[in-house]
VOMAR-631412 format. One record per residue (C-alpha): residue in one letter; x, y, z. Coordinates in steps of 0.25 Angstrom, whole numbers, plus 2048, in hexadecimal, padded with zeros to 3 digits. Layout:
<fivos>
['A', [X, Y, Z]];
...
</fivos>
This chain:
<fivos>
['X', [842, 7DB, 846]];
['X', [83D, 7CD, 843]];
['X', [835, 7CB, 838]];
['X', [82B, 7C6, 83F]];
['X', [829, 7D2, 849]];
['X', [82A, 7DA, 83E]];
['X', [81D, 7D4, 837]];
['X', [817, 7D5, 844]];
['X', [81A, 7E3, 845]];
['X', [814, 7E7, 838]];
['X', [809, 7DF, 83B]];
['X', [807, 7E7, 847]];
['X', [807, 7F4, 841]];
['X', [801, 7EF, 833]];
['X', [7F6, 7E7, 838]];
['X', [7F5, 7DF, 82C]];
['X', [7EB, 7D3, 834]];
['X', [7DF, 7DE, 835]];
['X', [7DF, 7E0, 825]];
['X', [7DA, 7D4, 81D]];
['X', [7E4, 7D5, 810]];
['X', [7E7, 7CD, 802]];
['X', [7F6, 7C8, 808]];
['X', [7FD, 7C4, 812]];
['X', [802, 7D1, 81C]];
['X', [80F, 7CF, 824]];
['X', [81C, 7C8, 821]];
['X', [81A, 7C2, 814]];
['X', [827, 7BB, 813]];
['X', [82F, 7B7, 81D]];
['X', [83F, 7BD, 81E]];
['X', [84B, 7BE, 828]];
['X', [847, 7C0, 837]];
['X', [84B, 7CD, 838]];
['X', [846, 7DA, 831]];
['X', [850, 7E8, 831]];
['X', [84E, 7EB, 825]];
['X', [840, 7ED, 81E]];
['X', [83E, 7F1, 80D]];
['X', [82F, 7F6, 80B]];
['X', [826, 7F7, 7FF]];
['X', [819, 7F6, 7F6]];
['X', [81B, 7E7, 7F2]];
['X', [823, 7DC, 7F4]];
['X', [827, 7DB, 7E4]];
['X', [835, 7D4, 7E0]];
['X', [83B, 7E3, 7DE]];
['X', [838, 7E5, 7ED]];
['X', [83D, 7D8, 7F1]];
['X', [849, 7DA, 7EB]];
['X', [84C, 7EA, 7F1]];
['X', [848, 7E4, 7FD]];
['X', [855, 7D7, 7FB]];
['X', [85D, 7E4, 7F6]];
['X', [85B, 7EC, 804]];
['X', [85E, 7E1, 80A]];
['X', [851, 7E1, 813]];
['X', [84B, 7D7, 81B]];
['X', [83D, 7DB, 819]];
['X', [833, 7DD, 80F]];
['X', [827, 7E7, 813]];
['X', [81B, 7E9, 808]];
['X', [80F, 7EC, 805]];
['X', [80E, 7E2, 7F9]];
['X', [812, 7D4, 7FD]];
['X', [80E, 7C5, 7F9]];
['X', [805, 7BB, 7FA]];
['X', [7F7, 7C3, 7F6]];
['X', [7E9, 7BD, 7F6]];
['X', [7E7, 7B6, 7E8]];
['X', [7F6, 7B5, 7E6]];
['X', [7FC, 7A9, 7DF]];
['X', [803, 7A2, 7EA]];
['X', [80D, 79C, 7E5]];
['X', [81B, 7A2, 7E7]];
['X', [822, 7A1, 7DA]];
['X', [825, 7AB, 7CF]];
['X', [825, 7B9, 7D4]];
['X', [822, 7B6, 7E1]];
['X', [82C, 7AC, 7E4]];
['X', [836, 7B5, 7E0]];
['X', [831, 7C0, 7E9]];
['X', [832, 7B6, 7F6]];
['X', [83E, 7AE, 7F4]];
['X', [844, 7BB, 7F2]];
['X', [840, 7C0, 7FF]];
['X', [843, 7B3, 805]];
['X', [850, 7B2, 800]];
['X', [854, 7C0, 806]];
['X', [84E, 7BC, 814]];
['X', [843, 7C9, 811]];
['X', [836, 7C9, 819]];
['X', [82A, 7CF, 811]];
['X', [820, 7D7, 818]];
['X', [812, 7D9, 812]];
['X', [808, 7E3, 814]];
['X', [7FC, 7E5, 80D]];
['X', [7EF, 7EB, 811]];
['X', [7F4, 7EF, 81F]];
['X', [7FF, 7F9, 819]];
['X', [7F5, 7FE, 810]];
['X', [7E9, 801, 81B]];
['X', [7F4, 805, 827]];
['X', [7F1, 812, 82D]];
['X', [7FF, 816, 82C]];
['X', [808, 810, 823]];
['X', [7FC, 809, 81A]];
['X', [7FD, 80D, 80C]];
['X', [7EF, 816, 80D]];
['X', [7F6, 81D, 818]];
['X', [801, 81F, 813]];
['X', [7FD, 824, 802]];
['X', [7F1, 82D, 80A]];
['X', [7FC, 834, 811]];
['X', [806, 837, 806]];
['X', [7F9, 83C, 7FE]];
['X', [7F5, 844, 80A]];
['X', [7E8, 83E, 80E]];
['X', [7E3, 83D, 81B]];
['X', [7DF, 82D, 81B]];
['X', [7CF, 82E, 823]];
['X', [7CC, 81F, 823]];
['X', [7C9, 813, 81C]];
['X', [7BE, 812, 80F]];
['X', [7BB, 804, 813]];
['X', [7AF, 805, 81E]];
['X', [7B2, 7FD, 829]];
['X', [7C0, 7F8, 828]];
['X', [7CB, 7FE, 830]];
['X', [7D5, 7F8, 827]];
['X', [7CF, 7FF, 81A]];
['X', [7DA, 7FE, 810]];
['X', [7D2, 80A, 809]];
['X', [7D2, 816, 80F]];
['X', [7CF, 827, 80C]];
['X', [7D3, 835, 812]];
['X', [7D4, 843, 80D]];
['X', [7DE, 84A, 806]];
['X', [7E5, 855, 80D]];
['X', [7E2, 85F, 802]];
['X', [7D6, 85D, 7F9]];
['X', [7DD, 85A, 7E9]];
['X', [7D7, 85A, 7DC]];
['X', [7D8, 84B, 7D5]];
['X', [7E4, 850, 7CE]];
['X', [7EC, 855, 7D8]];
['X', [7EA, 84B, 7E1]];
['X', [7EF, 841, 7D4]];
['X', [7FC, 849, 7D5]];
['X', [7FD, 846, 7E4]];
['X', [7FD, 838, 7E3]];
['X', [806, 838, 7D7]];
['X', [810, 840, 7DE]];
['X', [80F, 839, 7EA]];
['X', [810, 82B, 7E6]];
['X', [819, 82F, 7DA]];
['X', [80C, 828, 7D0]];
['X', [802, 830, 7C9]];
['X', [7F7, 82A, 7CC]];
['X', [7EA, 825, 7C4]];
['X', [7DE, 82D, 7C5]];
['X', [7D0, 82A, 7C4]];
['X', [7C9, 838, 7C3]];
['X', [7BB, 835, 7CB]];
['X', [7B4, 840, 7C4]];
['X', [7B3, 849, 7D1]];
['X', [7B9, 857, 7D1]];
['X', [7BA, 85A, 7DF]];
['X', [7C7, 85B, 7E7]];
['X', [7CD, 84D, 7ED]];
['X', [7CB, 84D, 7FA]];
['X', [7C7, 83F, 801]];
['X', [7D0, 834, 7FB]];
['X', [7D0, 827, 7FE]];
['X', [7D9, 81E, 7FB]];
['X', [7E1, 80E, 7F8]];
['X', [7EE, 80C, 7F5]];
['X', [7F1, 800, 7ED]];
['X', [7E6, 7F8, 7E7]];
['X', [7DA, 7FF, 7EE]];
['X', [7D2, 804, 7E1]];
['X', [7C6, 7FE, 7E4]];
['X', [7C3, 807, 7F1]];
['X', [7C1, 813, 7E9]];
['X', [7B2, 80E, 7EB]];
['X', [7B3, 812, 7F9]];
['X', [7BA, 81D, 7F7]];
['X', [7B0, 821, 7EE]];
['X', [7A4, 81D, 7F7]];
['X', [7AA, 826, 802]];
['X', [7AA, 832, 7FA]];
['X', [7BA, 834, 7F9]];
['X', [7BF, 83C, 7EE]];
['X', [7CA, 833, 7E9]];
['X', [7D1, 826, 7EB]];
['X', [7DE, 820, 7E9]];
['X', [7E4, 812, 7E6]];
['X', [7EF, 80B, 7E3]];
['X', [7E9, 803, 7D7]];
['X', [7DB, 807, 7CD]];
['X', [7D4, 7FD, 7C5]];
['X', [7CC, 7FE, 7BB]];
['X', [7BF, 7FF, 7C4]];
['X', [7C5, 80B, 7CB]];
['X', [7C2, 813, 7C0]];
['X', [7B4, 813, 7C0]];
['X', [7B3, 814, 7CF]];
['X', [7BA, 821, 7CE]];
['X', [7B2, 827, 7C5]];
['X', [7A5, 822, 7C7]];
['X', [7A6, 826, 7D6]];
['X', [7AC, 833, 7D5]];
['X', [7BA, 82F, 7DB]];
['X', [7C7, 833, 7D7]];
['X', [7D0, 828, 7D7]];
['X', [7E0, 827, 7D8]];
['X', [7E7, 819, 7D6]];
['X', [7F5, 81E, 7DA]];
['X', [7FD, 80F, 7D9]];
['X', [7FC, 803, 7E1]];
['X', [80B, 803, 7E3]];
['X', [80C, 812, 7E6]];
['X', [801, 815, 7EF]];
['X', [807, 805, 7F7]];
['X', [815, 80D, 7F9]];
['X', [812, 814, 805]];
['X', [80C, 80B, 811]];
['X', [818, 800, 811]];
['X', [823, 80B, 812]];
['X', [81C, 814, 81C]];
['X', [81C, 805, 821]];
['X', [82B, 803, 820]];
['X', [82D, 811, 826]];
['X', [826, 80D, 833]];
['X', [830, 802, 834]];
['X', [83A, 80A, 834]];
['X', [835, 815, 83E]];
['X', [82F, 80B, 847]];
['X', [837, 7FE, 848]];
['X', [845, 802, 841]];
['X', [844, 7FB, 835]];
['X', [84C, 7FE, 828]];
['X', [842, 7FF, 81E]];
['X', [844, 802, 810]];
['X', [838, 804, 806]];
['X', [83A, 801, 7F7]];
['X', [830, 806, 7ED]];
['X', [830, 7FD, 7E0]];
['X', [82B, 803, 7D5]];
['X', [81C, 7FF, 7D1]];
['X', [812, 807, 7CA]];
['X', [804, 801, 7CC]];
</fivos>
């Protein structure tokens, strides 16, 4: 497929121009005309780049790409490494951030709510149909400790916990992968038993215990796996794409 159509195609089913972001979505850099054979993952880092030159591929898909909001924009140093290698080697990168995390199939919430086996119910931000934090039910109610194991040995990563002081069963979760800490306020204003994020700050803390949440920060890189390979997979079973997902190693 041309590149081009290819951008458009993820466009279509990603809907990136309905999500205000911090980055640009879509082709990020441009690469060789046509697209057969795709490598996936987290974040566009050197590692990747250079798996991605290795496999031979002629695209780059991620969740992570360049050119944030507040970014220096100058490209030298790391960043110019990262593009003139993908230059050189003719490799279009693909970004998408807030769309793969909020998409009702492939998105990153979909997609950790169903390996943790919770039925996602809707957004926790009033209003916007694009809530990139969302909350659902588990399954079968689980102690805060049991429910720690699930996610350690689904995500192969024990997760922090913030005990919220409450002692009854988790039922309502709500949840954000990567760096969604702060919504635990919602959460907790909607009465939910636990959140999850990728990342916790400091503040996180007190939210918790103060409002009676328990609170799991599972990893930014580990709970951000999913949504782009689910997204690679639909390439494959949709479009005949040969896609490839590489997982390098990161754990925050």
């Amino acid at each position: 497929m041309n590149n081009l159509e290819l951008e458009s195609l993820l466009n279509d089913y990603l809907k990136p121009f309905a999500i205000k972001d911090y980055c640009p979505n879509g082709l990020q850099v441009e690469g060789k005309g046509n697209v057969k054979n795709i490598v996936t993952g987290v974040t566009a880092s050197q590692a990747l780049i250079d798996a991605a030159i290795a496999q031979k591929a002629d695209a780059l898909l991620v969740h992570h790409g360049y050119f944030w909001r507040g970014e220096s924009e100058p490209i030298r140093g790391m960043k110019f490494k990262r593009i003139k290698a993908l230059i050189e080697s003719g490799i279009n990168l693909y970004a998408y951030h807030l769309p793969l995390d909020v998409h009702p199939e492939v998105g990153n919430n979909a997609q950790l709510g169903k390996l943790l086996g919770i039925d996602q119910f809707g957004g926790l931000e009033v209003g916007n149909p694009n809530s990139v934090a969302v909350y659902g039910e588990l399954d079968t109610p689980l102690t805060a400790e049991a429910f720690s194991e699930r996610i350690e040995e689904v995500l192969g990563r024990k997760p922090l916990f913030i005990d919220g002081g409450s002692e009854v069963m988790i039922k309502t979760v709500g949840w954000c992968t990567g760096g969604g800490q702060d919504y635990i306020d919602l959460a907790a204003n909607r009465g939910l038993d636990a959140f999850i994020s990728g990342e916790i700050s400091e503040r996180t803390t007190y939210s918790s215990r103060e409002q009676g949440i328990h609170y799991f920060a599972a990893g930014h890189h580990a709970t951000e796996r999913y949504g782009v390979k689910a997204l690679g997979e639909w390439l494959v079973g949709e479009h005949g794409f040969n896609v490839t997902f590489i997982d390098i190693d990161n754990p925050v």
